[in-house]
C-alpha positions in Angstrom: 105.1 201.8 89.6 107.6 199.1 88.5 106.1 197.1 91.8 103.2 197.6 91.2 103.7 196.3 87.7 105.1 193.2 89.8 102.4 192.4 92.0 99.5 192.2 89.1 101.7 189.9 87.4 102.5 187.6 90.4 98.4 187.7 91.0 97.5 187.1 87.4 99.8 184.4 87.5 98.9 182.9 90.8 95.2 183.1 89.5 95.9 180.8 86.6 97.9 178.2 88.7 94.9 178.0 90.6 92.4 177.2 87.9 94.6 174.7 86.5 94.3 173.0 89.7 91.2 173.0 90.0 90.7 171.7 86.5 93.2 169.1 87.1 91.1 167.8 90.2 87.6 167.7 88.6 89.4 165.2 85.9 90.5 162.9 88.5 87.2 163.1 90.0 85.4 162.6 87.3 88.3 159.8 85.6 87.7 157.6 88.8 83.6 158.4 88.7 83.9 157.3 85.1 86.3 153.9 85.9 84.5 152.6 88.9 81.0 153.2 86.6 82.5 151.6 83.8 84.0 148.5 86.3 80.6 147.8 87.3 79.0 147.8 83.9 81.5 144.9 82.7 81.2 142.9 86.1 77.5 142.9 85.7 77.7 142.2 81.9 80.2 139.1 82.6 77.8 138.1 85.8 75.1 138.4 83.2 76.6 136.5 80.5 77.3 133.7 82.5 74.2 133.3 84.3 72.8 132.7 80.1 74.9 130.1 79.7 74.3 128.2 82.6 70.5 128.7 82.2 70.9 128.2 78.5 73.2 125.3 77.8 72.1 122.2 77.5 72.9 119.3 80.1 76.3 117.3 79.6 75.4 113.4 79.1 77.8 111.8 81.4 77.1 108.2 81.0 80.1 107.6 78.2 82.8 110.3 80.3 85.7 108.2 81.6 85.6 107.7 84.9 87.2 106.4 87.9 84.4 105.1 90.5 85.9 106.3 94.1 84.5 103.9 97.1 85.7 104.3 100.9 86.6 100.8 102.2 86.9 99.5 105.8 90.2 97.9 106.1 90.8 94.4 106.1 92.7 92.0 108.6 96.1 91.4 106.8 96.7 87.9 105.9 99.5 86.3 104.6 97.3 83.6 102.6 98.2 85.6 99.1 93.7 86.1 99.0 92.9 82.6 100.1 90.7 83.3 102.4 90.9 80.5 105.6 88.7 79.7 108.3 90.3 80.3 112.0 89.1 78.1 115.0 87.6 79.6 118.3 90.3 80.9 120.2 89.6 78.3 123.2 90.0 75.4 120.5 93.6 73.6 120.1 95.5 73.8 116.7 98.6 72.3 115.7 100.2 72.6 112.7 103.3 73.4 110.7 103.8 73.8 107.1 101.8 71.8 104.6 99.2 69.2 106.0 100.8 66.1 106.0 103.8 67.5 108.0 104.4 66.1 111.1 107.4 67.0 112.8 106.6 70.5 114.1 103.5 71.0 116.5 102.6 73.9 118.6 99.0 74.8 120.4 98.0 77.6 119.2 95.1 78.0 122.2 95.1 79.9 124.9 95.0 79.5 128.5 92.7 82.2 129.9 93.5 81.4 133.1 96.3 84.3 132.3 94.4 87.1 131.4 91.9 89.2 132.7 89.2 90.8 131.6 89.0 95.1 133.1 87.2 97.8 132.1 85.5 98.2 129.1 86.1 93.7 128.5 89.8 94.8 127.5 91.6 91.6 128.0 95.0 91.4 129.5 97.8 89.5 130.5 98.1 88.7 134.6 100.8 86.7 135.8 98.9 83.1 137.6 101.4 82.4 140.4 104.5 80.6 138.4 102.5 80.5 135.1 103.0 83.4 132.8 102.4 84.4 129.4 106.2 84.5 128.6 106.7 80.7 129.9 103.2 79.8 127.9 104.6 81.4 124.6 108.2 80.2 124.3 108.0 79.1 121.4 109.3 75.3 121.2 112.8 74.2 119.3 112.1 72.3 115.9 112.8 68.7 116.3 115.3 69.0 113.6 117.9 71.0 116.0 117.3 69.8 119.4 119.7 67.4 118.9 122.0 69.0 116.2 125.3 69.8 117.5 126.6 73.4 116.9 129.1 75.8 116.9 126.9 79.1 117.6 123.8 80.4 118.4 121.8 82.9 116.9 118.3 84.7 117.5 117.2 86.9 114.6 114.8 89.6 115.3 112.8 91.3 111.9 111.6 94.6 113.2 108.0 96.4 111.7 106.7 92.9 111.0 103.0 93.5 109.7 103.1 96.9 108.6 103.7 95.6 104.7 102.0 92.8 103.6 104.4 92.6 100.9 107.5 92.1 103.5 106.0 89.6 105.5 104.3 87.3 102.8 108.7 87.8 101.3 109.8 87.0 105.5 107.3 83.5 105.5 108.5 82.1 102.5 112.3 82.8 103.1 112.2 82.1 106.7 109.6 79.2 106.5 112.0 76.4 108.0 114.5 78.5 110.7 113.1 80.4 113.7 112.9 83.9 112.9 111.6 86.4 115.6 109.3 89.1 115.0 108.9 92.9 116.3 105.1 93.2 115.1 104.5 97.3 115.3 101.5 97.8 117.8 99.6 99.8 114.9 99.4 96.6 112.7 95.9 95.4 111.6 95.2 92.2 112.0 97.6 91.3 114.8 96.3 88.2 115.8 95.7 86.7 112.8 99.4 87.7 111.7 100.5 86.2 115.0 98.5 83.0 115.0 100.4 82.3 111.5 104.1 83.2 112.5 103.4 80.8 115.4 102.3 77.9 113.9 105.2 77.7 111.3 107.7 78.1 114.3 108.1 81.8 114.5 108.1 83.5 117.7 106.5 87.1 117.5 107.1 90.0 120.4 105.1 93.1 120.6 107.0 96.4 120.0 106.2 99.0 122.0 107.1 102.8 121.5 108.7 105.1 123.9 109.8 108.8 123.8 111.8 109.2 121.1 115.0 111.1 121.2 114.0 114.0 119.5 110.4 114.1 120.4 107.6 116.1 120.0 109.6 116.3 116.2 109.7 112.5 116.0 106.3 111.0 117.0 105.5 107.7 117.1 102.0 107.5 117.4 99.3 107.1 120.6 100.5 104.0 122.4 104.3 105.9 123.0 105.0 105.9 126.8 106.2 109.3 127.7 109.0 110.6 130.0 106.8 113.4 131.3 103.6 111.6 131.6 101.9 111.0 134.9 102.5 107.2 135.5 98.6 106.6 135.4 99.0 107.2 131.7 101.8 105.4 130.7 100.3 102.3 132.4 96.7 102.8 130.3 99.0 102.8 127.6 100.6 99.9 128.6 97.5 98.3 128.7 96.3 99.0 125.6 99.3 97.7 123.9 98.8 94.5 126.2 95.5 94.0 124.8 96.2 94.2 121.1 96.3 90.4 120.5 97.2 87.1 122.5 100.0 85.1 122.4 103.9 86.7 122.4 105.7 86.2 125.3 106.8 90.1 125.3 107.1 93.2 124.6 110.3 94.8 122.5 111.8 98.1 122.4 113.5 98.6 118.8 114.0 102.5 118.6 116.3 105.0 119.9 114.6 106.5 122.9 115.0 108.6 126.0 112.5 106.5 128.0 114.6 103.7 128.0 117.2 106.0 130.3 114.7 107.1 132.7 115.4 105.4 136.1 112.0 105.9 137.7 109.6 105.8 134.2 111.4 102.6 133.4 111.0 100.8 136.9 107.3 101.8 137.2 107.3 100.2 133.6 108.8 97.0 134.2 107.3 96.6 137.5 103.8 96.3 135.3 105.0 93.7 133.3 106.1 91.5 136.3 102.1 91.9 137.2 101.4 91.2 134.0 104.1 88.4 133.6 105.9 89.7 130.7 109.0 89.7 129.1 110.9 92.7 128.0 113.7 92.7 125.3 115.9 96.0 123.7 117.8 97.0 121.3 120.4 98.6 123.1 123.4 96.1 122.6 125.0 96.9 126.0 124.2 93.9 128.5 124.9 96.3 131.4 122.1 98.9 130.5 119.5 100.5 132.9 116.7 98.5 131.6 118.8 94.6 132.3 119.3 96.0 136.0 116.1 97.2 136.8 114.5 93.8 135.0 116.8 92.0 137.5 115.3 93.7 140.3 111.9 93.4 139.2 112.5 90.0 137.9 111.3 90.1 134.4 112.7 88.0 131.4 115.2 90.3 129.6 117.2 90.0 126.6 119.3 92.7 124.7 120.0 93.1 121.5 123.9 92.0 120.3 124.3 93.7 117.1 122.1 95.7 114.9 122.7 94.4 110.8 122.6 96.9 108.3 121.3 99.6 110.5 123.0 102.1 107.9 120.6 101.0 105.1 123.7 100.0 103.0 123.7 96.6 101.4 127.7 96.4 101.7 127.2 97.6 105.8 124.6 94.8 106.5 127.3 91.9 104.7 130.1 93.3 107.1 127.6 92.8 110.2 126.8 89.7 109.4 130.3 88.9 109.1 130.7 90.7 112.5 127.5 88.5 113.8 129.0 85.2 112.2 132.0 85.3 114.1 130.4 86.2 117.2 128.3 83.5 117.7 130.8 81.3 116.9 133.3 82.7 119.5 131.1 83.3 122.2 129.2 79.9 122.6 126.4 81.4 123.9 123.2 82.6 122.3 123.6 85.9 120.4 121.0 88.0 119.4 120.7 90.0 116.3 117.9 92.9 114.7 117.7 94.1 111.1 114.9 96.0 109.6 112.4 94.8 106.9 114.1 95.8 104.0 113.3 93.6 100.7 116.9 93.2 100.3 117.8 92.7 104.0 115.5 90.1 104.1 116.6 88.0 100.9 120.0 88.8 101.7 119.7 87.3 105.5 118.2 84.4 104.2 120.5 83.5 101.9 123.0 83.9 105.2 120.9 81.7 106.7 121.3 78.6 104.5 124.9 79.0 104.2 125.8 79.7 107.9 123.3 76.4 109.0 125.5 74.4 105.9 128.5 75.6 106.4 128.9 76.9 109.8 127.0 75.0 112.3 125.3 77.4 113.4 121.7 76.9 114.9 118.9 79.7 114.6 116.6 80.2 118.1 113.5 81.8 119.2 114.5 84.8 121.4 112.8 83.6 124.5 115.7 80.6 123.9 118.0 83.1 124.7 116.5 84.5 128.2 117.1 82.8 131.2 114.1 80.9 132.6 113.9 81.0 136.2 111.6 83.6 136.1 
């Protein structure tokens, strides 16, 4: 009996588990039925509550709102005239001059002799070598009267790398520079090369053409669709080539200013300088190490080389750049040759050089050059 007893309990009790369950899962069901109705009522109500005010509301009246007017404008040629605007000659036409008008002891023709170019596909115009005429021998830029005949105690050629990618910098770099023979690295991407080039040459600036090669830690560091590439086919390191040629007229050569991996590729760099003794070229580097691949592979291919001496301020550091142009002072005065010299285009490099400048001309005897002054000629 006592089991018995048991068993009814255990049932009766098992019974009422079972109904709690069961009420416990028609809540739920109905909870959720309940939320997801009441979630569509407010969605619809807010839907329908903004729709009124759209309809409803009255249009803004914009014509006192503050505004800024946003136009998309083409680019224009960068000019160093500070907005003058100036008229430029035909290309074919000769033009002399230096400074202000009635200045007469600088002159240099700013023409050009097409019988060094050629036109290819697509009328992209390019150097050509002429039998022994050559852009490089047509572009030297010629000594200012005032030093032919100066005597001096060293000889230096400045090089200002990125010139014409700040208007700013190179408006700063004409009027410091205006009487000495700085050299310019004009980036390839610069607008308005020609224009920029025309200028630099008729106040006694020479101007090279930089061009980019692999950089050392490429694909991370890219320097933009002209580079020349290690692992290119050669095909397309030459139409590369080519379109750097073809960016403007008149520098003597082409410059490489950046660390690069290029530069120590035997069989990328002869296919390279082999072009520009086609094309009659010059080529210049920054590596300051006169027994570099690139000096005797130019040798063999007999192309105008130059190297780069020392590098000023290369650190960014004012204090750095005044202890390498310390470095570069003595130098030049020790070696008796031409020494050759880059810094980058920093506002403060640039007024700090030029006050350099005035002091190691004064003080010094010391006699500022165009690069190509600096290359042997025989080529």
């Amino acid at each position: 009996m006592p089991s018995l007893k048991k068993a009814a309990a255990h049932n009766k009790v098992q019974e009422t588990n079972e109904f709690k369950e069961a009420l416990m899962s028609l809540g739920a069901s109905i909870s959720f039925k309940l939320f997801s109705l009441s979630f569509a009522l407010g969605f619809a109500a807010l839907l329908a509550t903004g729709l009124a005010i759209v309809m409803t509301a009255p249009k803004p009246d914009t014509s006192t709102w503050p505004y800024a007017e946003v136009k998309i404008i083409v680019a224009e040629e960068v000019t160093l005239d500070h907005g003058i605007e100036e008229e430029h000659p035909p290309q074919d036409q000769h033009v002399a001059e230096y400074g202000v008008a009635e200045d007469t002891s600088y002159k240099i023709d700013l023409s050009h002799d097409m019988s060094l170019y050629d036109t290819i596909d697509n009328n992209i115009v390019v150097p050509r070598r002429n039998g022994n005429k050559t852009v490089f021998k047509a572009y030297n830029t010629p000594l200012f009267d005032a030093i032919k005949n100066t005597p001096y105690k060293g000889i230096i050629a400045l090089v200002m790398t990125d010139f014409g990618l700040s208007k700013e910098r190179s408006i700063q770099a004409e009027e410091l520079f205006k009487d000495i023979h700085i050299n310019y690295a004009m980036n390839p991407y610069t607008t308005g090369a020609q224009n920029l080039i025309d200028r630099a040459r008729a106040h006694g600036h020479e101007v090279w053409m930089t061009i980019p090669m692999e950089p050392e830690k490429f694909p991370l560091v890219e320097t933009g669709p002209l580079t020349l590439l290690v692992r290119s086919k050669a095909d397309e390191n030459r139409r590369r080539l080519i379109w750097l040629l073809s960016t403007a007229k008149g520098f003597p050569g082409i410059i490489h200013t950046e660390d690069s991996d290029f530069i120590y590729a035997e069989s990328e760099m002869f296919n390279l300088l082999s072009a520009l003794h086609e094309h009659g070229v010059g080529f210049a580097t920054a590596l300051e190490s006169d027994t570099s691949l690139a000096e005797k592979i130019a040798n063999q291919t007999k192309v105008p080389f130059a190297h780069n001496n020392i590098w000023l301020g290369r650190s960014g550091r004012l204090d750095d750049l005044e202890q390498d142009i310390q470095k570069l002072e003595a130098m030049a005065l020790k070696q008796g040759e031409p020494v050759v010299a880059m810094f980058p285009p920093y506002p403060a490099y640039i007024s700090q050089v030029a006050k350099w400048v005035e002091s190691a001309r004064e003080k010094q005897n010391i006699i500022f050059v165009p690069l190509s002054y600096t290359i042997n000629q025989k080529y």
